[in-house]
N, C-alpha and C positions, 0 to 999 in steps of 0.2 A: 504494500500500500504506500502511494506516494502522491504527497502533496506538494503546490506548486505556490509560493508564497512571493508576493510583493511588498516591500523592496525585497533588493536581494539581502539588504544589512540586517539580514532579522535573528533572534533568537529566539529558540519555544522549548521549554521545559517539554521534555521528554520526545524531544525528536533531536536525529544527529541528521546533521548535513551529509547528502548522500547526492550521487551522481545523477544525472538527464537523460534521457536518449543520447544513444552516442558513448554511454562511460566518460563521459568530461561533467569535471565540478559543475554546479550549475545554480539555480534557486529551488532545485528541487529537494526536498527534506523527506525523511524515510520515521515512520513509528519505531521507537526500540520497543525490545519485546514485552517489557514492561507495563508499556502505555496499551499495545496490542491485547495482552493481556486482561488488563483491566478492566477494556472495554468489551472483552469475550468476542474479538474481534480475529478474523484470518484472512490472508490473502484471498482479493474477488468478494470477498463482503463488500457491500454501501452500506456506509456510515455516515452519521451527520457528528460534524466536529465542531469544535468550540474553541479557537485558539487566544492564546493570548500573550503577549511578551514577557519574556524574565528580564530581570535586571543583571541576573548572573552573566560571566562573562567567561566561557570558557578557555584557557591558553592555546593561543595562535601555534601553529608551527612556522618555528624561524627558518626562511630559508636559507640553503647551507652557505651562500654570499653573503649575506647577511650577518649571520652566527659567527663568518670567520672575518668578519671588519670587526664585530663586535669585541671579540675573545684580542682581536690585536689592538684594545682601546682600552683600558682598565675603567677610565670613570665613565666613558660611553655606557659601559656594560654593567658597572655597578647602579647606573640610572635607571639603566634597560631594567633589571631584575627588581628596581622598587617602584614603576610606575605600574598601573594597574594594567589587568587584561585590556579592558578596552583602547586604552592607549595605546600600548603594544600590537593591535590588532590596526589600529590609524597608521602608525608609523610604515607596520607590513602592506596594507592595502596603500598607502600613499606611493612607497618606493616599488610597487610593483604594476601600479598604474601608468604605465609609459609603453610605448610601441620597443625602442629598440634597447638593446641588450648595452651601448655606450650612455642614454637617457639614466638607465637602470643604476649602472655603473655611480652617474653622478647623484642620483637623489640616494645612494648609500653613502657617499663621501659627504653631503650635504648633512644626512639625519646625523651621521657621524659627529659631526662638528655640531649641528645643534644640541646633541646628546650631552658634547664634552661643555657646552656652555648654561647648562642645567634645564634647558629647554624639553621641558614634557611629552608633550605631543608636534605635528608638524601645524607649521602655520598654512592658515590658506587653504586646507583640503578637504574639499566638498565632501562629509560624509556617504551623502544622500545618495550620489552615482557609485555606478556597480566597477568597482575596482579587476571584478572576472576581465582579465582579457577577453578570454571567446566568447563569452558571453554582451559583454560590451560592445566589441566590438560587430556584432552580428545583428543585435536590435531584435533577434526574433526569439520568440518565447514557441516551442510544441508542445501539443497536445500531448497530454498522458496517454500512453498505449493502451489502448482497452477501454478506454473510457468514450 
């Protein structure tokens, strides 16, 4: 069972972000089995759902460019590990919103240096747009299969 939520910046207690058509990241979110559970719910059921957003903010994964500017910055990195999930998830989504792998390059050198001047989050970046490469860049949302 998969649900297709807008924006894509959402979080839902008791759902984990899970892949689209295609197997690429996407805004599609998957029931753990927990919530499935609960609801005495299984694949190919219709169900009527009720969502709602948590405030919780799960830990991003850093990517590995990322991790290793970090690990070469001592106060970059001791900033990185006491500013909050969300933050840490702005910073990822900022430096990874760019077309080329040179773009990429500088907004790591850039958060770097804001990092080392006690600066929390990035300035200037639009939460609200979908940071998804393919998905961004693409502009089209599919249909659930089967449905």
């Amino acid at each position: 069972m998969m649900f297709l939520l807008k924006p894509c910046w959402s979080r839902m207690e008791g759902m984990d972000r899970g892949n689209g058509p295609g197997k690429r990241p996407s805004h599609w979110f998957a029931p753990d089995k927990k919530l499935l559970d609960d609801a005495n719910a299984a694949a190919g059921d219709n169900v009527q759902v009720s969502l709602e957003p948590t405030k919780e903010w799960i830990e991003p994964v850093v990517p590995a460019d990322l991790k290793k500017a970090l690990a070469a910055s001592p106060k970059a990195e001791a900033l990185w590990k006491d500013i909050t999930p969300l933050a840490r998830w702005d910073w990822i989504r900022w430096i990874r919103a760019v077309k080329t792998p040179q773009t990429r390059q500088k907004h790591i050198e850039v958060a770097l240096s804001k990092l080392n001047k006690d600066m929390r989050r990035p300035c200037c970046f639009n939460r609200n747009l979908c940071s998804e490469p393919y998905v961004s860049k693409n502009w089209v949302l599919l249909a659930p299969i089967g449905l």
